[in-house]
mmCIF file of the N, C-alpha and C atoms, coordinates in Angstrom:
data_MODEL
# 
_entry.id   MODEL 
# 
loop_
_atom_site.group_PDB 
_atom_site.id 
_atom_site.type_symbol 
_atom_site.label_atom_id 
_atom_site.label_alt_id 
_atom_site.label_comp_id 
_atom_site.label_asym_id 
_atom_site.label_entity_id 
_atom_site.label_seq_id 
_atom_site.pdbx_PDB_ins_code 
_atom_site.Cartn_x 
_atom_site.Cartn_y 
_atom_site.Cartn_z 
_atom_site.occupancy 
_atom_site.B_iso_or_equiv 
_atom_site.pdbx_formal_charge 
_atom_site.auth_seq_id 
_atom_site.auth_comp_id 
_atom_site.auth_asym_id 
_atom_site.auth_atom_id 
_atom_site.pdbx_PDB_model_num 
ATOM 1   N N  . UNK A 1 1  ? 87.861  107.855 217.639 1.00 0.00 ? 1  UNK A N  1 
ATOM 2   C CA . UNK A 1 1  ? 87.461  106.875 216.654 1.00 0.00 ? 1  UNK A CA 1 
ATOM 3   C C  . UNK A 1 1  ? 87.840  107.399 215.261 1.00 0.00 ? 1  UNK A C  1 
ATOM 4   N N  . UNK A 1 2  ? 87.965  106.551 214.162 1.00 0.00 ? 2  UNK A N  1 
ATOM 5   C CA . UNK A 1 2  ? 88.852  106.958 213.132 1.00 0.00 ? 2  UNK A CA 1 
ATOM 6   C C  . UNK A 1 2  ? 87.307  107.059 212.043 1.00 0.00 ? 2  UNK A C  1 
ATOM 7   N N  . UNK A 1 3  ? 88.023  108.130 211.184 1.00 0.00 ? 3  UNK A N  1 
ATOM 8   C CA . UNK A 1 3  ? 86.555  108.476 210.520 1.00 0.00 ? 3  UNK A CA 1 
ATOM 9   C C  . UNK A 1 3  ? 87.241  108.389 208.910 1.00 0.00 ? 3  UNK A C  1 
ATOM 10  N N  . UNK A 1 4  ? 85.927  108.045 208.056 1.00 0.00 ? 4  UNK A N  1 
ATOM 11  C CA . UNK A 1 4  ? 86.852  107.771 206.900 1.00 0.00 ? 4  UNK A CA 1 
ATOM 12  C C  . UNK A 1 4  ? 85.280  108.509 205.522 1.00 0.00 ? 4  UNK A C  1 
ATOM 13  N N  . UNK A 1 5  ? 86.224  108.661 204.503 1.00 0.00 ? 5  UNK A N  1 
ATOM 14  C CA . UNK A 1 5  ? 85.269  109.014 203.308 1.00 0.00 ? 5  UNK A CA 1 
ATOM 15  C C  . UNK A 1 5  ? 85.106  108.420 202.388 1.00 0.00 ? 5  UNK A C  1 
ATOM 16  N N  . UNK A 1 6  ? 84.224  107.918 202.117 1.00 0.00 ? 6  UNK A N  1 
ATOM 17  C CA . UNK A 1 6  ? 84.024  106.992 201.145 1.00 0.00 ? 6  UNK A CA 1 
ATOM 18  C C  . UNK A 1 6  ? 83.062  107.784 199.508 1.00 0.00 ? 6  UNK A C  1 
ATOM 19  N N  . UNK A 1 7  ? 83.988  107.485 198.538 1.00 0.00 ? 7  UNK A N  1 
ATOM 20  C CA . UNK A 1 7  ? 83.195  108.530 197.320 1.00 0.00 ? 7  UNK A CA 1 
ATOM 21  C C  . UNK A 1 7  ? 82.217  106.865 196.492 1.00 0.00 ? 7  UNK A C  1 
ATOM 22  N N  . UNK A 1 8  ? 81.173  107.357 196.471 1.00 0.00 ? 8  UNK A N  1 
ATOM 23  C CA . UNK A 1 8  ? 80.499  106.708 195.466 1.00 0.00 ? 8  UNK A CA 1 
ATOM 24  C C  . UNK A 1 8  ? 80.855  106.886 193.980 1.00 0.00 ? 8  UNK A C  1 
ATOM 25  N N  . UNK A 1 9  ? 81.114  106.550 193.197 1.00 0.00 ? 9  UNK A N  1 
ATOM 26  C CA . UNK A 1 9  ? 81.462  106.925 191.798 1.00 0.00 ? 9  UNK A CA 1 
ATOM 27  C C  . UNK A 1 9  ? 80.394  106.364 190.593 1.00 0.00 ? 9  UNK A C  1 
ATOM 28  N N  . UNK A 1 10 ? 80.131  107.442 189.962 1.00 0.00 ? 10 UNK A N  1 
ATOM 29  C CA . UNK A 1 10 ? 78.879  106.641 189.322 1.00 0.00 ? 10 UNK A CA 1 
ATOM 30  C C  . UNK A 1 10 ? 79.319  107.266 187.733 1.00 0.00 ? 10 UNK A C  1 
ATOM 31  N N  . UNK A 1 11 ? 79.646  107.362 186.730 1.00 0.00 ? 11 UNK A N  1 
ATOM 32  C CA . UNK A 1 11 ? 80.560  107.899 185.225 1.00 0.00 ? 11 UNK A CA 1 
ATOM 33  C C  . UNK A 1 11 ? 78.943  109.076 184.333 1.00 0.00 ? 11 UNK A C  1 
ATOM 34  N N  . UNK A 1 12 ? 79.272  110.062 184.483 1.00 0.00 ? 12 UNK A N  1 
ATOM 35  C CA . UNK A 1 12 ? 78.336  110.631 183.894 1.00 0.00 ? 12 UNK A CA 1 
ATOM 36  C C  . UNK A 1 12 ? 78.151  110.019 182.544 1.00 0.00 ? 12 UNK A C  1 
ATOM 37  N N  . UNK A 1 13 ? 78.493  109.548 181.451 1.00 0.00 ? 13 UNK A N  1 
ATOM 38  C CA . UNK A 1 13 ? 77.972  109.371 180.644 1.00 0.00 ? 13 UNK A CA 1 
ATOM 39  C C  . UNK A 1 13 ? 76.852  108.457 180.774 1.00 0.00 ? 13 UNK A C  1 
ATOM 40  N N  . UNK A 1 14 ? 77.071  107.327 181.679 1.00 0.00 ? 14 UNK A N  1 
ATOM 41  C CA . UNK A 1 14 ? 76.077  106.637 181.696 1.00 0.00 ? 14 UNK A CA 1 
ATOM 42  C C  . UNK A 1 14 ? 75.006  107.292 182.384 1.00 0.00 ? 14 UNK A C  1 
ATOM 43  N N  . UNK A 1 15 ? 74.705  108.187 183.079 1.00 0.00 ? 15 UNK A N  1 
ATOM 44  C CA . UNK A 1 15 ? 73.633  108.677 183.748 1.00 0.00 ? 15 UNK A CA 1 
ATOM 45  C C  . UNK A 1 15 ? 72.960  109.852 182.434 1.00 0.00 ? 15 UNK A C  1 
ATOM 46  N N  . UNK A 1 16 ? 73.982  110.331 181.574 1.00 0.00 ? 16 UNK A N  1 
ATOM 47  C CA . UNK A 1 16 ? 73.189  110.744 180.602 1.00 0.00 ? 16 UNK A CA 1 
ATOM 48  C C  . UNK A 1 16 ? 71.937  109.632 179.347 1.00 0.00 ? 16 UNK A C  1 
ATOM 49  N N  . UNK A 1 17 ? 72.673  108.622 179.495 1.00 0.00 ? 17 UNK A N  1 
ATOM 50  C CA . UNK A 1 17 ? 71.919  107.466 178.656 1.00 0.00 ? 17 UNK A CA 1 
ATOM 51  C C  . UNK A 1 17 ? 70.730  106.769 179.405 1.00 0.00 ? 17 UNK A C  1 
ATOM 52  N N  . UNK A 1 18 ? 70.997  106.595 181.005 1.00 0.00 ? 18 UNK A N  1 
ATOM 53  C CA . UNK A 1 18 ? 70.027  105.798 182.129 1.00 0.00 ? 18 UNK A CA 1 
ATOM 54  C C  . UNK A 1 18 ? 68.757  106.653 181.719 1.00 0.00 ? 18 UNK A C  1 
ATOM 55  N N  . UNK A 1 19 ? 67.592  105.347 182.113 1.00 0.00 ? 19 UNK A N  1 
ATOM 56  C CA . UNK A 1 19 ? 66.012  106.272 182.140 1.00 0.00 ? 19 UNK A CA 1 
ATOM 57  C C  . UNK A 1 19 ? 65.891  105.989 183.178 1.00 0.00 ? 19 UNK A C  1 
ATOM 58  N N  . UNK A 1 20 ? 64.630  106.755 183.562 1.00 0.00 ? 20 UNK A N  1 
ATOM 59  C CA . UNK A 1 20 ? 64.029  107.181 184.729 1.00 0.00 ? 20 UNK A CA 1 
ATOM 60  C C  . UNK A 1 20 ? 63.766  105.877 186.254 1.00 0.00 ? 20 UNK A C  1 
ATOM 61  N N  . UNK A 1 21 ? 64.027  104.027 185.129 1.00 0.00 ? 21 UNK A N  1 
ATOM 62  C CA . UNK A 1 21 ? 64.194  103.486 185.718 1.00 0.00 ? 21 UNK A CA 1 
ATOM 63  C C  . UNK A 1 21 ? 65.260  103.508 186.652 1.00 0.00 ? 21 UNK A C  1 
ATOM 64  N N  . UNK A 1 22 ? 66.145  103.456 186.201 1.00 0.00 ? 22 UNK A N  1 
ATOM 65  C CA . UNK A 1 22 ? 67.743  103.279 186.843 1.00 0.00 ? 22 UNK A CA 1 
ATOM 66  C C  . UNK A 1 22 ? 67.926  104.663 187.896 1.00 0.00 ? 22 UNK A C  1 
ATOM 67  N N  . UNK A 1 23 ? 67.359  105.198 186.914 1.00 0.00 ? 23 UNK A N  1 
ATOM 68  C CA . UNK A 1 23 ? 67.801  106.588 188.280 1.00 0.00 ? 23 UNK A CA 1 
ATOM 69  C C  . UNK A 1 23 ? 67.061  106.196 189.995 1.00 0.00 ? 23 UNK A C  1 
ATOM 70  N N  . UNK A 1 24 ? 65.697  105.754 189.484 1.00 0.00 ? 24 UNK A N  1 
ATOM 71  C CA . UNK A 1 24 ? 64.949  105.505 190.634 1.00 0.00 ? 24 UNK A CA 1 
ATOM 72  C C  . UNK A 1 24 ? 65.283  104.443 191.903 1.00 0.00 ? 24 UNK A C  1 
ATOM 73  N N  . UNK A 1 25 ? 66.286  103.377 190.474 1.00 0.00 ? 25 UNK A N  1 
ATOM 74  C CA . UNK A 1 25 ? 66.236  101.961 191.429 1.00 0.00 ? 25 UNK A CA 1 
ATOM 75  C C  . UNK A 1 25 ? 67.732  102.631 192.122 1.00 0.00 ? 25 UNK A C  1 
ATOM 76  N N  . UNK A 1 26 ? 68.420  103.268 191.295 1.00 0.00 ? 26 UNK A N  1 
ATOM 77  C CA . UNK A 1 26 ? 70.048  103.445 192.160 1.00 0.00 ? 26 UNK A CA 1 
ATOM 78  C C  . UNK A 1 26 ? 69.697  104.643 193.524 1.00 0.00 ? 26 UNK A C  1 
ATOM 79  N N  . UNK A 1 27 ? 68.458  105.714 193.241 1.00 0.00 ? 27 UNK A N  1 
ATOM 80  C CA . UNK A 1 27 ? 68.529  106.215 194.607 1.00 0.00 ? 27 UNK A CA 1 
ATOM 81  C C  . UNK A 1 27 ? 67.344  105.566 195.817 1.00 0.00 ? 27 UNK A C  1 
ATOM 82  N N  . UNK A 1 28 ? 66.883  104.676 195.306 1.00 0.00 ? 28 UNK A N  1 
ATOM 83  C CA . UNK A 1 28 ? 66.686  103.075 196.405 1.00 0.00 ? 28 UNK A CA 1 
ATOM 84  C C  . UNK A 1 28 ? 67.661  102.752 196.858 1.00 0.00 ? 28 UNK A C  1 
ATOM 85  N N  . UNK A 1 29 ? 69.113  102.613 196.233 1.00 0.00 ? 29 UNK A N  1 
ATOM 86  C CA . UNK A 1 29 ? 69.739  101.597 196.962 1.00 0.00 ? 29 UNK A CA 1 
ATOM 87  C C  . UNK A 1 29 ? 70.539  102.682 197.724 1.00 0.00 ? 29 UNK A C  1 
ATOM 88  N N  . UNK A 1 30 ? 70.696  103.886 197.420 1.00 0.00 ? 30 UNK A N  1 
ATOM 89  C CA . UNK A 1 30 ? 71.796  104.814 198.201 1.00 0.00 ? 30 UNK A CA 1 
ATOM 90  C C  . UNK A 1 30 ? 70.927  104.922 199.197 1.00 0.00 ? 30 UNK A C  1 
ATOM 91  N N  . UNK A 1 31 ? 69.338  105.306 199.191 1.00 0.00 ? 31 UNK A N  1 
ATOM 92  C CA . UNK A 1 31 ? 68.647  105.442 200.851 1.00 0.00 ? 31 UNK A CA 1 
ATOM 93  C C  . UNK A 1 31 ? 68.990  104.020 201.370 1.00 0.00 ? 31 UNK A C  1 
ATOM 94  N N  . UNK A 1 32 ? 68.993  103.091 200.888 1.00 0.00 ? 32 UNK A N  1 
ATOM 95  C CA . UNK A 1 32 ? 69.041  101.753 201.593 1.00 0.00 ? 32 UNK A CA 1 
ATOM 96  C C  . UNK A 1 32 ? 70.694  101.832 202.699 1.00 0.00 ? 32 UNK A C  1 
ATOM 97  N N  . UNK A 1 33 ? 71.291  102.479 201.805 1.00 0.00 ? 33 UNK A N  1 
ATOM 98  C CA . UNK A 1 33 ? 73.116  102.272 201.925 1.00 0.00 ? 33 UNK A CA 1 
ATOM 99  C C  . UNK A 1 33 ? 72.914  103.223 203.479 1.00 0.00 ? 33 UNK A C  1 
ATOM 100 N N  . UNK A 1 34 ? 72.186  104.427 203.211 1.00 0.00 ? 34 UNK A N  1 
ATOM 101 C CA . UNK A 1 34 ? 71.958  105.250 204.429 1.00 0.00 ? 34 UNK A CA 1 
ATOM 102 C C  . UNK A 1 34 ? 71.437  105.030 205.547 1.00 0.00 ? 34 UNK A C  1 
ATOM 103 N N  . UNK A 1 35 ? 70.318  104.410 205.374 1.00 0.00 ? 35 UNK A N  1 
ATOM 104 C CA . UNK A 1 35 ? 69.525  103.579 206.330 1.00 0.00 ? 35 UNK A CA 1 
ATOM 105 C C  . UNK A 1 35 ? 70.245  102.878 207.093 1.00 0.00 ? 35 UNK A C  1 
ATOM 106 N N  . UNK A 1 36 ? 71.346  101.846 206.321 1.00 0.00 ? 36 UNK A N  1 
ATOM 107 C CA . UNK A 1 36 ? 72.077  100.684 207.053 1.00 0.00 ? 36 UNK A CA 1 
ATOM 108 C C  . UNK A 1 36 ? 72.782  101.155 207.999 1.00 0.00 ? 36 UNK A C  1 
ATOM 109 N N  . UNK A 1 37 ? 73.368  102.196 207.457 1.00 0.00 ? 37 UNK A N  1 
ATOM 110 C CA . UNK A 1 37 ? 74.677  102.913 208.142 1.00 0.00 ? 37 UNK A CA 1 
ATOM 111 C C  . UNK A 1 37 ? 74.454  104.183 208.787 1.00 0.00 ? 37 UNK A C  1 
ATOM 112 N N  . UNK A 1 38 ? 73.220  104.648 209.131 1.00 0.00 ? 38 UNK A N  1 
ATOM 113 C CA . UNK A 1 38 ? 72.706  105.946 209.436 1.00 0.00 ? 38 UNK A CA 1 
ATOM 114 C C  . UNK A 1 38 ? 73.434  106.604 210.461 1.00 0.00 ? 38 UNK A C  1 
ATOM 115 N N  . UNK A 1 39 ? 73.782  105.225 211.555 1.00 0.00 ? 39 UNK A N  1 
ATOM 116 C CA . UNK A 1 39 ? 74.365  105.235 213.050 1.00 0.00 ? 39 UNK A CA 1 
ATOM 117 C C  . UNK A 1 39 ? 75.730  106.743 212.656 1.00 0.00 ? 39 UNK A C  1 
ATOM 118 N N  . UNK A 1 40 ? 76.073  106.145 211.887 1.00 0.00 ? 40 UNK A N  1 
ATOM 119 C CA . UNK A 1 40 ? 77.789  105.865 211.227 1.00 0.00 ? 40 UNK A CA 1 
ATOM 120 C C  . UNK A 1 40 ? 78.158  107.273 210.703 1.00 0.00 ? 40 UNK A C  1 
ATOM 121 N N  . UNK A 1 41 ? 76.638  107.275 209.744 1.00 0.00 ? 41 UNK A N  1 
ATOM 122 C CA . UNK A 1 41 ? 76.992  108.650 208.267 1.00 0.00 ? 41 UNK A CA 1 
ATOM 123 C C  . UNK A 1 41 ? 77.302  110.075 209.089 1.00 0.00 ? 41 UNK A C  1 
ATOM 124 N N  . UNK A 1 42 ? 78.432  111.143 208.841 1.00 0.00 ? 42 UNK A N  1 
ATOM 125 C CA . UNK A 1 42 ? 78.416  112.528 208.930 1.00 0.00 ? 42 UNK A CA 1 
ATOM 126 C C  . UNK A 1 42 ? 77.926  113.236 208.361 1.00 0.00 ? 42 UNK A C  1 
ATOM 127 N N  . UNK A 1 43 ? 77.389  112.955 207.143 1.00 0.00 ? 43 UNK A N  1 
ATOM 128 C CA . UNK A 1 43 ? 76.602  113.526 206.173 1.00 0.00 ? 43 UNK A CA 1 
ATOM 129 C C  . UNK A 1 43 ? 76.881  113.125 204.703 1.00 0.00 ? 43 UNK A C  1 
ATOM 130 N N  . UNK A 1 44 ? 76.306  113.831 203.534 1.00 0.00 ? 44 UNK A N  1 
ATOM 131 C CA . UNK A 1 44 ? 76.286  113.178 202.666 1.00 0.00 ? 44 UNK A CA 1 
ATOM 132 C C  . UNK A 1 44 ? 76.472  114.370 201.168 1.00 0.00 ? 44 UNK A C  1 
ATOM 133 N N  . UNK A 1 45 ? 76.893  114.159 200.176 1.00 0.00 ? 45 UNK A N  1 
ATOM 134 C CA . UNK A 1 45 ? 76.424  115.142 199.577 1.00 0.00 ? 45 UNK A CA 1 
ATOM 135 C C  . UNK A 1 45 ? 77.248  115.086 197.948 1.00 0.00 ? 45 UNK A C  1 
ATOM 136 N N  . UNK A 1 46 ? 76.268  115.613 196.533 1.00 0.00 ? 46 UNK A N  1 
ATOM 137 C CA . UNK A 1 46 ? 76.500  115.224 195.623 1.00 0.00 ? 46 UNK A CA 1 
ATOM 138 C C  . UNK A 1 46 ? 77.811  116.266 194.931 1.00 0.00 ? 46 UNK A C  1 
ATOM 139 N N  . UNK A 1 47 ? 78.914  115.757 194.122 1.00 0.00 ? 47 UNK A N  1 
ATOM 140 C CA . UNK A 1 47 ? 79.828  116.223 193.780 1.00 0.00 ? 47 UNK A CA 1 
ATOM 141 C C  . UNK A 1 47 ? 79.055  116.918 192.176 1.00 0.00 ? 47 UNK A C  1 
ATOM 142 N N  . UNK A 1 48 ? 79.627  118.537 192.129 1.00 0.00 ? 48 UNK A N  1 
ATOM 143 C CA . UNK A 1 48 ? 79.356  119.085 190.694 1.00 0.00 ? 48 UNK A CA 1 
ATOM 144 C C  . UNK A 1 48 ? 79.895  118.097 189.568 1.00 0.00 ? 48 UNK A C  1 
ATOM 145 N N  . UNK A 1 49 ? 79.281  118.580 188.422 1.00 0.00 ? 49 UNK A N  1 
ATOM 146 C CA . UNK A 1 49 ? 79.427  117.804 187.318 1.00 0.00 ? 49 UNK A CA 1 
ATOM 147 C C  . UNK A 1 49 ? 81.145  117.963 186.741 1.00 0.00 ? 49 UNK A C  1 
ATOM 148 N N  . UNK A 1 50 ? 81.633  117.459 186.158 1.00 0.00 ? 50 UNK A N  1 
ATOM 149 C CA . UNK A 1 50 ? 83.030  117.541 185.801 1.00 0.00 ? 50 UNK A CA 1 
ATOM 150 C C  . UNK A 1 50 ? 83.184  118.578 184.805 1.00 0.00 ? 50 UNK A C  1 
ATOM 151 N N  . UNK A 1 51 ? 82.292  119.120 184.436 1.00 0.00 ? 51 UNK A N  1 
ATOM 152 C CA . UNK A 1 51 ? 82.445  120.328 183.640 1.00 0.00 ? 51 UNK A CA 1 
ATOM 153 C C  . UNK A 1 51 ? 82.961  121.688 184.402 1.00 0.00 ? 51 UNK A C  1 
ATOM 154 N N  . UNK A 1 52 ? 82.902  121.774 185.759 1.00 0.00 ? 52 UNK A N  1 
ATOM 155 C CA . UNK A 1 52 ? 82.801  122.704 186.235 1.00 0.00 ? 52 UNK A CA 1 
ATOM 156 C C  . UNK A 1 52 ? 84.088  122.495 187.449 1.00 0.00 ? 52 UNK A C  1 
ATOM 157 N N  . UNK A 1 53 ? 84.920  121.376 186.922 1.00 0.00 ? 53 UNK A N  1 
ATOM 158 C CA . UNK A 1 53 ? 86.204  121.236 187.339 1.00 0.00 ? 53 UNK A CA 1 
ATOM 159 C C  . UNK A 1 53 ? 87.350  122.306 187.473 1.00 0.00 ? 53 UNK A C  1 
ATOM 160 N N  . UNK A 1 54 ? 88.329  122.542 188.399 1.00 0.00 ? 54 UNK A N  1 
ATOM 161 C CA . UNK A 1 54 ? 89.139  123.177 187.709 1.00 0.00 ? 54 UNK A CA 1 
ATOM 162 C C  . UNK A 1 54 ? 90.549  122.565 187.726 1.00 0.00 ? 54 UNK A C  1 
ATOM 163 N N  . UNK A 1 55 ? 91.569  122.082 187.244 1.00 0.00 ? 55 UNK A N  1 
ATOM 164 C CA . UNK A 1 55 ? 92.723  121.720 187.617 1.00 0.00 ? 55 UNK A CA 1 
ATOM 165 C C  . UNK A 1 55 ? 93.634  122.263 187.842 1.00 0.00 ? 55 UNK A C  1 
ATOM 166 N N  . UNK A 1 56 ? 94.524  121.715 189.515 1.00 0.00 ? 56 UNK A N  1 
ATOM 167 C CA . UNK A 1 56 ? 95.874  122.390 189.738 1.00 0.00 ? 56 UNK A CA 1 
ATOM 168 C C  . UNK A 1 56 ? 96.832  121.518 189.406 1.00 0.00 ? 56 UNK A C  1 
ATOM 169 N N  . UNK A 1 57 ? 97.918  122.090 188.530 1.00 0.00 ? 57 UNK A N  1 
ATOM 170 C CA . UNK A 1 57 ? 99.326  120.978 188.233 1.00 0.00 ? 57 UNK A CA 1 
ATOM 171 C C  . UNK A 1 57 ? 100.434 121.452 188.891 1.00 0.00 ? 57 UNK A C  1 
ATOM 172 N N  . UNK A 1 58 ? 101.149 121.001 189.766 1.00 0.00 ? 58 UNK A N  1 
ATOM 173 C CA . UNK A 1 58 ? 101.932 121.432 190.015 1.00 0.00 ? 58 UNK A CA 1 
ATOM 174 C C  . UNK A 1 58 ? 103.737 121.168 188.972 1.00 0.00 ? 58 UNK A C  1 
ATOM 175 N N  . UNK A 1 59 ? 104.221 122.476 188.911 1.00 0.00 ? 59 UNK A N  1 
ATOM 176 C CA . UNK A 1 59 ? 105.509 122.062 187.807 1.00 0.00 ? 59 UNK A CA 1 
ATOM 177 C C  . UNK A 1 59 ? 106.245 121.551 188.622 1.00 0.00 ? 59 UNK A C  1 
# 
């Protein structure tokens, strides 16, 4: 069976500005997203902040 990854994308700046509402109602809807699909999920897990990026370029 074919397995696939799906990235949630959410823009840090706005999570620096969101209050405590938004944070609460958006990790409602990600347990909800989990719940639906629980059968399905391999696991789950949050990406570091972009500060702590590093980039490869290739010449």
């Amino acid at each position: 069976m074919a397995q696939y990854a799906i990235l949630i994308y959410e823009g840090e700046p706005y999570w620096a500005d969101a209050g405590q509402e938004v944070f609460e109602r958006t990790l409602k809807e990600h347990a909800a997203f989990a719940e639906e699909y629980a059968g399905a999920l391999r696991g789950g897990s949050a990406l570091q902040p972009t500060r702590t990026a590093t980039s490869v370029r290739m010449a």
